[in-house]
C-alpha positions as CSV (number, residue, x, y, z in Angstrom):
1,X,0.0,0.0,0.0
2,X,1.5,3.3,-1.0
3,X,1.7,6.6,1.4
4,X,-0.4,9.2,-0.4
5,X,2.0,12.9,-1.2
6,X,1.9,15.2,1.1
7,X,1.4,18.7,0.1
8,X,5.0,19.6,-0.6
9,X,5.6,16.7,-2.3
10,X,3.5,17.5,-4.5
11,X,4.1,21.1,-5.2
12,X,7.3,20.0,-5.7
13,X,6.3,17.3,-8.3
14,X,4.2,20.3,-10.0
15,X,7.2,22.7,-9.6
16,X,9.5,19.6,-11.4
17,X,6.8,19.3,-14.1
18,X,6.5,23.2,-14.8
19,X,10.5,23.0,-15.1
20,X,9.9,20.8,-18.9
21,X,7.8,23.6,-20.1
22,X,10.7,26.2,-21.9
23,X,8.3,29.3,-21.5
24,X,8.6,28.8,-17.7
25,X,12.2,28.1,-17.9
26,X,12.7,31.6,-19.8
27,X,10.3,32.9,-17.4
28,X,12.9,31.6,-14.2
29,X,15.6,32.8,-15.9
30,X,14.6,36.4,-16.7
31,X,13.4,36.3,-12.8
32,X,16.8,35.6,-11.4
33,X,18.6,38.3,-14.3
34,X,16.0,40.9,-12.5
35,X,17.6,39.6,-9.2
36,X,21.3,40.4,-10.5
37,X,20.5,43.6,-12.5
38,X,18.9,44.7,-8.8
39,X,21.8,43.5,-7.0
40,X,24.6,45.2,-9.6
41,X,22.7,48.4,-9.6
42,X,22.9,48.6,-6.2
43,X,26.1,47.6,-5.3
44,X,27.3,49.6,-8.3
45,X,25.6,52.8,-7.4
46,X,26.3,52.7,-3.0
47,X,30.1,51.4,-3.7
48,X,32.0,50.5,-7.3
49,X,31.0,53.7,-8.6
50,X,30.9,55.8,-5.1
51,X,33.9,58.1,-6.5
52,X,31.3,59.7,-9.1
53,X,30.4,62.4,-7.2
54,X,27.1,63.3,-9.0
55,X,24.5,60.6,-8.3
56,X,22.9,61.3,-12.0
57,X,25.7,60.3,-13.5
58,X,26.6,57.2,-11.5
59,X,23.0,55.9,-12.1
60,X,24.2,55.9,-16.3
61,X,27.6,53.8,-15.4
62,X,25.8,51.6,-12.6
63,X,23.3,50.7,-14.9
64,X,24.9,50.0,-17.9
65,X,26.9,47.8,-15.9
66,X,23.9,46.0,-14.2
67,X,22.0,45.8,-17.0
68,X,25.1,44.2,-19.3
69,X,25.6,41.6,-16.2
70,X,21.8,40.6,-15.9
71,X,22.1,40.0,-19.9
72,X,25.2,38.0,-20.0
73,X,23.7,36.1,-16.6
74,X,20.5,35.4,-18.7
75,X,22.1,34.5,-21.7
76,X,24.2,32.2,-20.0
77,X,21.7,30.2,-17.8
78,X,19.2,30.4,-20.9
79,X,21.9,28.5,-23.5
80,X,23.2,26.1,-20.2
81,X,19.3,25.5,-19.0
82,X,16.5,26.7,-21.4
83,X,17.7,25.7,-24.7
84,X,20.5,23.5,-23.5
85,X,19.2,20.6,-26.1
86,X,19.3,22.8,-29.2
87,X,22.8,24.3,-28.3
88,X,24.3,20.7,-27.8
89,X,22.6,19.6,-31.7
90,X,24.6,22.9,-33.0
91,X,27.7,22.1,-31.7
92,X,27.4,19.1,-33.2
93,X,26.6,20.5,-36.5
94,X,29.2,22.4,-36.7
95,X,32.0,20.1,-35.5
96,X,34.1,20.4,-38.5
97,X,35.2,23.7,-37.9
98,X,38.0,25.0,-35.6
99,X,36.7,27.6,-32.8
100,X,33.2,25.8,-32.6
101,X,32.5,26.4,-29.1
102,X,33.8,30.0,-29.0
103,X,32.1,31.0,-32.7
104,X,28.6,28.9,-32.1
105,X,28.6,31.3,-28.5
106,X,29.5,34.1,-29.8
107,X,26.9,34.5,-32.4
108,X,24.4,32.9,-30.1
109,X,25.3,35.8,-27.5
110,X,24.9,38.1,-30.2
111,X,21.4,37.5,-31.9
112,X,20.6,37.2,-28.0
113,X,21.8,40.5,-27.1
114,X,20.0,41.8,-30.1
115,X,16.6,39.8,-29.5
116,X,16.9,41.8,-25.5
117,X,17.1,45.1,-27.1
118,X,14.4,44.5,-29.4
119,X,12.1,43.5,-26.2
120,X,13.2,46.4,-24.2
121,X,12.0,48.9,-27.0
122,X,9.2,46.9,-27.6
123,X,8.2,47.4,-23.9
124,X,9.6,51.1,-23.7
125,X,7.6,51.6,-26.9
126,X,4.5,49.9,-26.3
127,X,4.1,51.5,-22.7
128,X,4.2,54.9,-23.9
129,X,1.6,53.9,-26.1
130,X,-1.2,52.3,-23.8
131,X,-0.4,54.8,-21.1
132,X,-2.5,56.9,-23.9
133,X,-5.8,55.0,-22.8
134,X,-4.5,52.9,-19.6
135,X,-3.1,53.5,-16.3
136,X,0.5,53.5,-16.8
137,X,1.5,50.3,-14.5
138,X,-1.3,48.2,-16.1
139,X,0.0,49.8,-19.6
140,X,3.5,48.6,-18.2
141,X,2.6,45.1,-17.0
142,X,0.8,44.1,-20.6
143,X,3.6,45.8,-22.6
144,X,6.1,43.5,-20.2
145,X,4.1,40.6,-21.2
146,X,4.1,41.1,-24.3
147,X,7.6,41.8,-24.6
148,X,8.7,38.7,-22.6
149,X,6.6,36.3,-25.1
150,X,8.4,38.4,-28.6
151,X,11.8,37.9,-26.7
152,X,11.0,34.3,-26.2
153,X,10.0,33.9,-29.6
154,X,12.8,35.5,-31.5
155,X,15.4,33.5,-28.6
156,X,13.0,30.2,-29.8
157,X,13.6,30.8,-32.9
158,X,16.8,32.6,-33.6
159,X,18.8,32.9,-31.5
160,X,18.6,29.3,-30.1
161,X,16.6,27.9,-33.3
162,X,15.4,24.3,-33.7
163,X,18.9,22.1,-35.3
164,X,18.7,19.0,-36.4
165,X,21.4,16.7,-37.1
166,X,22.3,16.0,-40.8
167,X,21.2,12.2,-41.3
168,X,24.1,9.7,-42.6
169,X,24.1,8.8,-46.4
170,X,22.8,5.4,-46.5
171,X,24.7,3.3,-48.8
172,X,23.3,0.9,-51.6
173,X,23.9,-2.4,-49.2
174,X,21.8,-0.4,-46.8
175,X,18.6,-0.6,-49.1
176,X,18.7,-4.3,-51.1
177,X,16.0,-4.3,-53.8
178,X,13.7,-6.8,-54.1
């Protein structure tokens, strides 16, 4: 006879099963690049950058520097966690060149960085525009959404797209006639 779950063994079974959905992963990732571009900023703005006398223009250097951390955080945990299946196929593919590792990352991290930028105008953009005819956090909160599912999609699909492995020639002794 089994033991039924209690109820944290089961939220952790849901939390496990949530984990296989990539959206969510994306979703976990982008949550813990908010907690680093929180905790640069910070520390960039109270200490690294304390010397800059005028806070104005230690806010521009501490967050250029938190918010190209939090990207190169996300990036990385996106390519090692999110899309770790489709960055293993295109190293593969592209075994036969020298530099794979460093080339297949380095235009990865660039269509990434681009696909980020893209969102973060999107999201500037479209919450200037439905602050028009919204309150201006709800306007922010769909334009976020919105943004987060166009940056998923253009990371789904180009930055990280779908590779599949060339299939091996068969050879004539591999299909006899009849």
């Amino acid at each position: 006879m089994s033991n039924p779950l209690s109820w944290q063994q089961r939220i952790f079974q849901w939390i496990e099963w949530l984990k296989g959905f990539r959206y969510i992963k994306f979703g976990i990732v982008g949550a813990s690049g908010t907690v680093v571009n929180m905790a640069v900023l910070y520390l960039a703005q109270e200490h690294l950058f304390a010397a800059i006398a005028a806070p104005r223009q230690r806010l521009y250097a501490s967050l250029a520097l938190a918010i190209a951390i939090a990207t190169v955080n996300n990036f990385t945990w996106n390519r090692l966690w999110t899309w770790s299946d489709r960055v293993r196929v295109a190293l593969q593919q592209h075994a036969h060149l020298a530099q794979v590792p460093f080339s297949v990352m380095a235009g990865q991290f660039g269509r990434y960085a681009t696909a980020s930028w893209l969102g973060i105008g999107l999201q500037y953009g479209l919450t200037l525009w439905l602050s028009n005819s919204l309150h201006y956090l709800l306007a922010n909160v769909i334009a976020i959404v919105v943004a987060s599912v166009s940056n998923f999609l253009a990371n789904d699909r180009w930055t990280f797209g779908q590779h599949r492995l060339p299939q091996k020639p068969t050879s004539k002794s591999d299909n006899p006639r009849p």
